[in-house]
C-alpha positions in Angstrom: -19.6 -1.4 -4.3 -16.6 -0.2 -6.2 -14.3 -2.0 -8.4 -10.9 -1.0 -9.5 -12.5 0.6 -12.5 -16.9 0.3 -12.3 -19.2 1.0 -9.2 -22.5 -0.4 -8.8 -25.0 0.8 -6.3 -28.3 -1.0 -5.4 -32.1 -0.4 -4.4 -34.5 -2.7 -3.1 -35.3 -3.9 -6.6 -32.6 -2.6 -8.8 -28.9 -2.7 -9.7 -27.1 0.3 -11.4 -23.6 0.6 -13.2 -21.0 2.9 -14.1 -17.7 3.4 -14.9 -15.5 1.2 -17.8 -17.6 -1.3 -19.6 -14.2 -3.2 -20.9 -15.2 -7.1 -20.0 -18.7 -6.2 -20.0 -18.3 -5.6 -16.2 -20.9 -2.9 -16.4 -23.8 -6.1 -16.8 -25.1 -4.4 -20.0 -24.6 -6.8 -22.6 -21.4 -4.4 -24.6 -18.2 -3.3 -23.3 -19.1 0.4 -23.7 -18.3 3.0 -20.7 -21.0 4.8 -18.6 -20.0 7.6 -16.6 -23.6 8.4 -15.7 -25.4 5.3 -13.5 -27.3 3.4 -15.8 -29.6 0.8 -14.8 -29.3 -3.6 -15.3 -32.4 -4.0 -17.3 -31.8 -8.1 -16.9 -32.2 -7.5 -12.8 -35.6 -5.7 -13.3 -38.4 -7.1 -11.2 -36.1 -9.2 -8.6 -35.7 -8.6 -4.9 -31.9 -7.2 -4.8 -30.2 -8.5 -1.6 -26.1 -7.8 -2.4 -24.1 -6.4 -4.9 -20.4 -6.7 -5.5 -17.8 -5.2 -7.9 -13.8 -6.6 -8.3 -11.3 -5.9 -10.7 -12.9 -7.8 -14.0 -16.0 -8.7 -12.4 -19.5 -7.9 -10.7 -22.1 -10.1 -9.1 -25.4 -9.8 -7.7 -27.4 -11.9 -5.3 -30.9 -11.4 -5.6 -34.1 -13.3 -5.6 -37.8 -13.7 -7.3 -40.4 -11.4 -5.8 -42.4 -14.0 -4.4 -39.6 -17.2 -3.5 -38.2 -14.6 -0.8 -36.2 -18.3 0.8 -34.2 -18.4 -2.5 -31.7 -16.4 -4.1 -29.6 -16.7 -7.4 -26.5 -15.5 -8.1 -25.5 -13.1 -11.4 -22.3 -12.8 -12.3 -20.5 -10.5 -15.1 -17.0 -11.2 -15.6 -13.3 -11.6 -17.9 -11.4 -14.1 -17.3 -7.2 -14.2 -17.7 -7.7 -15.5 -21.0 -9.8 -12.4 -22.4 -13.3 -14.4 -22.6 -16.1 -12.8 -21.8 -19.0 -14.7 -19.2 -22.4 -13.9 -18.5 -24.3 -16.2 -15.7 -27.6 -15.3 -15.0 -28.1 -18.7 -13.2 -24.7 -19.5 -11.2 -26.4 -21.6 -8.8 -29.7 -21.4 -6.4 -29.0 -21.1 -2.5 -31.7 -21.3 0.4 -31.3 -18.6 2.7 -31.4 -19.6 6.0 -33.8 -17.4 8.6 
């Protein structure tokens, strides 16, 4: 998925990064700029299902390895009024078969 100025790509069990870190959109924890993909060390471990990259934000649905019927939502984002968020816990869904 590409944003205006980021990417992030996705395997099975991780998330990667690059482009401008300005509003920690990059999900690394600073606002610096990877131009190499760089992997989200705080997704690590969890079943990766979507990704998604805007102009000042990402997001990532993903889920525990073993609650496969749940998924969380991650979010990485500047608001208009230049604050910086970080949600590791946006809220819990039940996926539907």
């Amino acid at each position: 998925s590409c944003g205006s100025e980021h990417c992030l790509a996705m395997t099975s069990h991780s998330v990667f990064s690059w482009g401008s870190g300005d509003g920690n959109r990059l999900g690394h924890g600073d606002c610096f700029d990877r131009w190499l993909p760089e992997g989200i060390d705080s997704l690590n471990g969890l079943n990766i299902l979507d990704v998604s990259a805007g102009m000042w934000h990402s997001a990532c649905i993903a889920s525990p390895q073993r609650k496969l019927d749940e998924a969380q939502v991650f979010t990485w984002v500047r608001t208009a009024l230049n604050f910086y968020s970080y949600s590791n816990h946006v809220c819990i869904i039940t996926l539907c078969s």
